[in-house]
N, C-alpha and C positions, 0 to 999 in steps of 0.2 A: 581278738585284736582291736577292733572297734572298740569294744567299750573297753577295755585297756587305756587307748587313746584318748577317748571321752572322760574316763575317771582323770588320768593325768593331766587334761586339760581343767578340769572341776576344781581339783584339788591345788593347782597353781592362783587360779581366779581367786577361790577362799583365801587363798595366802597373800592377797596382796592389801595395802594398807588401801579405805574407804577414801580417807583422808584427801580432803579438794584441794589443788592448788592453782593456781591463776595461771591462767592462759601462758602455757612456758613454750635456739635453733639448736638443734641436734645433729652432727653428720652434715652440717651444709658446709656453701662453700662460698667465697669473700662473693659478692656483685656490686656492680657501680649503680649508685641512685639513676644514672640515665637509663636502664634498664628498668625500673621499676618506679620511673616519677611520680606516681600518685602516694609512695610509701610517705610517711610524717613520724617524728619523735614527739611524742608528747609529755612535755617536760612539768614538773612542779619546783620554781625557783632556780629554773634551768636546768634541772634533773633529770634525765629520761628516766621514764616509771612504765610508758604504756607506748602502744603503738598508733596508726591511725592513717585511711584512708583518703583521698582525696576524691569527694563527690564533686563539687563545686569550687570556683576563685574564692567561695567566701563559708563553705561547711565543709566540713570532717567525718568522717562514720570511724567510731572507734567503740569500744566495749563498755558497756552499761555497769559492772563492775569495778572499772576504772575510774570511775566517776562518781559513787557511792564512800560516802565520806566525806567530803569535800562541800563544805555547806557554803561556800562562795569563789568566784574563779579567780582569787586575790592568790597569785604569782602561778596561773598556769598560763602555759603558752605553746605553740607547736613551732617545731622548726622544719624546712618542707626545704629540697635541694640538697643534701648535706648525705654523702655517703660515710663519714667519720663521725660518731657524735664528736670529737674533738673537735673537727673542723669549723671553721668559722665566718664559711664564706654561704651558707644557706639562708633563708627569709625566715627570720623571727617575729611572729605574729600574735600578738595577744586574745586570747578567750574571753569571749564579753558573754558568752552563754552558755549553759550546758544542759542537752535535753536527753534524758535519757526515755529508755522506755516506758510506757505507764504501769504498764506492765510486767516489768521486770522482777524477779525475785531473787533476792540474796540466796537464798536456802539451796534453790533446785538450779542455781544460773539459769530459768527460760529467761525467752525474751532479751539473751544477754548485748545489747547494742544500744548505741546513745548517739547521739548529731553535738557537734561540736561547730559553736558559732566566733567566725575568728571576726576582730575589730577593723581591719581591713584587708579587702580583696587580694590573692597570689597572684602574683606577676607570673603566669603559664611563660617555661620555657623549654631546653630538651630535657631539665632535670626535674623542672614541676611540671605537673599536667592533672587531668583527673582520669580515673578510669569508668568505665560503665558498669551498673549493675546488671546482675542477673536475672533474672524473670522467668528463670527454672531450675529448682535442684540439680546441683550436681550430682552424675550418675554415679552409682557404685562401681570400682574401680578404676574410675579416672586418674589420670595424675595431675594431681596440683602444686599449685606453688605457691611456700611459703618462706615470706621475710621477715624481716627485723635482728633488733640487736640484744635479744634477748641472752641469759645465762646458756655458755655451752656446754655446762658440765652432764655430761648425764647423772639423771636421776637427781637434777635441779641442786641450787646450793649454788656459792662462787658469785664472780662477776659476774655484769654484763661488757658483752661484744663491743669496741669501741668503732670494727667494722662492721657494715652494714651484710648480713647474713643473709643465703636462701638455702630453700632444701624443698626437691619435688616429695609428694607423700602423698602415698594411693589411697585413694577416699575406700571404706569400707562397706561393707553392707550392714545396714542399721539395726537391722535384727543380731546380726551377729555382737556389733556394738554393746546393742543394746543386753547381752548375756557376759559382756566383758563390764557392763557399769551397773550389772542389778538391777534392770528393768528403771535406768530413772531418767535415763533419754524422753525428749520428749520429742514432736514433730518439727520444732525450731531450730535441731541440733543435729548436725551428721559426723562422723568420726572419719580421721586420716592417720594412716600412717603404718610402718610396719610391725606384722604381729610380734618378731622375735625384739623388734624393739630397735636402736640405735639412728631412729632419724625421727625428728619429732621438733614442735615448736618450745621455749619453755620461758621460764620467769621473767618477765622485759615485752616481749612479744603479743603480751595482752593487747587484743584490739585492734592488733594489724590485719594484714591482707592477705586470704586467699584465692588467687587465681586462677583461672582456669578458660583457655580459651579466647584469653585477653580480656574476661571478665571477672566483676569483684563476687566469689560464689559464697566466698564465708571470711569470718572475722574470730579471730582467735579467744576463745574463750577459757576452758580450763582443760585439767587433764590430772592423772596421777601419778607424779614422778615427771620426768622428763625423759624418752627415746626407751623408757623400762619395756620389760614385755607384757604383752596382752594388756597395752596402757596406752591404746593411740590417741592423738589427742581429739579435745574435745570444739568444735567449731560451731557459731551457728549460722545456721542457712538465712544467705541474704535477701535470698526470694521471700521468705516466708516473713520477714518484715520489710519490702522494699515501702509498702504504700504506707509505715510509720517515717522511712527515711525523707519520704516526697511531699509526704505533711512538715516535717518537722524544719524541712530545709525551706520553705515556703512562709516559714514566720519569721518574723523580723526581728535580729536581734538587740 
């Protein structure tokens, strides 16, 4: 019966496409930006493309992938307060810098996180604020929480959310993870969400925030498919780069 089980699980894992896609909400359900004020849109040309944390009045923690490409911060901006991206009553702030990791790599997403230098300081109120980092992995099977306005379709594709989305998802165990993604997990990376699949972050959502605890424990990085099975997504852990965050927010931009 066992290895029945095990064969059926092997043989689902092989069948599913390698294929990386950016950090994609699945199965959430609408929240007010006052619930989640450190959450930000991070727009190109007023676009939302990506998501992004609130460290500081005056940096951002969003994902290092987001950022790649972009060989000048000529029309990106974050908007911070705004549970609608429609709406248009939030603090629109321009990018005068963008630090990603040194270390980062396109190929394997490590290291996937960057600091975002905004041109003047956020007016902290109940709908902007910042949250605090993490300073220890989150455990396996904790419940986290994830936002943004990411595409709802499962299995990615479509819009994105013009409401502001969350969805709790049970962090996993990294080994197990790591036999769902072919051994390519690294120590900066922990996986959330359910096995059969149907809640999950997906295309939009890049770069936002997951919490846990009232802290920032991971930032949305990639996954395959969105809310698929045995495809939880993929996050990385903020511990494991807090002391690039605390450099990087400390230079002037």
């Amino acid at each position: 019966m066992w290895l029945f089980l095990f064969s059926t699980l092997l043989c689902s894992l092989v069948y599913l496409s390698e294929t990386r896609e950016e950090g994609k909400i699945i199965g959430g359900n609408p929240v007010p930006i006052s619930e989640v004020p450190y959450q930000i849109s991070f727009r190109y040309h007023n676009q939302h493309f990506c998501g992004g944390s609130i460290y500081n009045d005056q940096s951002i923690v969003t994902a290092a992938h987001c950022v790649e490409g972009f060989r000048n911060v000529n029309g990106l901006s974050i908007v911070a307060g705004q549970t609608k991206l429609s709406d248009t009553n939030g603090q629109k702030i321009a990018v005068t810098k963008m630090t990603p990791h040194p270390e980062y790599d396109a190929e394997t997403v490590d290291y996937d996180v960057a600091v975002l230098h905004l041109a003047q300081p956020l007016v902290f109120n109940e709908n902007v604020s910042a949250i605090e980092l993490s300073t220890t992995p989150v455990r396996s099977r904790s419940m986290a929480y994830v936002t943004g306005w990411g595409t709802t379709k499962q299995g990615g594709g479509g819009e994105v959310s013009d409401h502001l989305l969350g969805v709790d998802v049970r962090v996993q165990s990294w080994y197990a993870c790591q036999l769902q993604y072919f051994l390519k997990l690294t120590s900066r990376m922990f996986c959330a969400g359910n096995f059969f699949g149907g809640q999950d972050s997906c295309q939009g959502d890049s770069g936002g925030p997951v919490k846990f605890e009232n802290k920032l424990v991971g930032i949305v990085s990639f996954g395959r498919g969105c809310g698929d099975v045995a495809s939880p997504g993929v996050y990385t852990q903020v511990s494991s780069v807090i002391e690039f965050i605390k450099n990087a927010t400390n230079t002037s931009p």
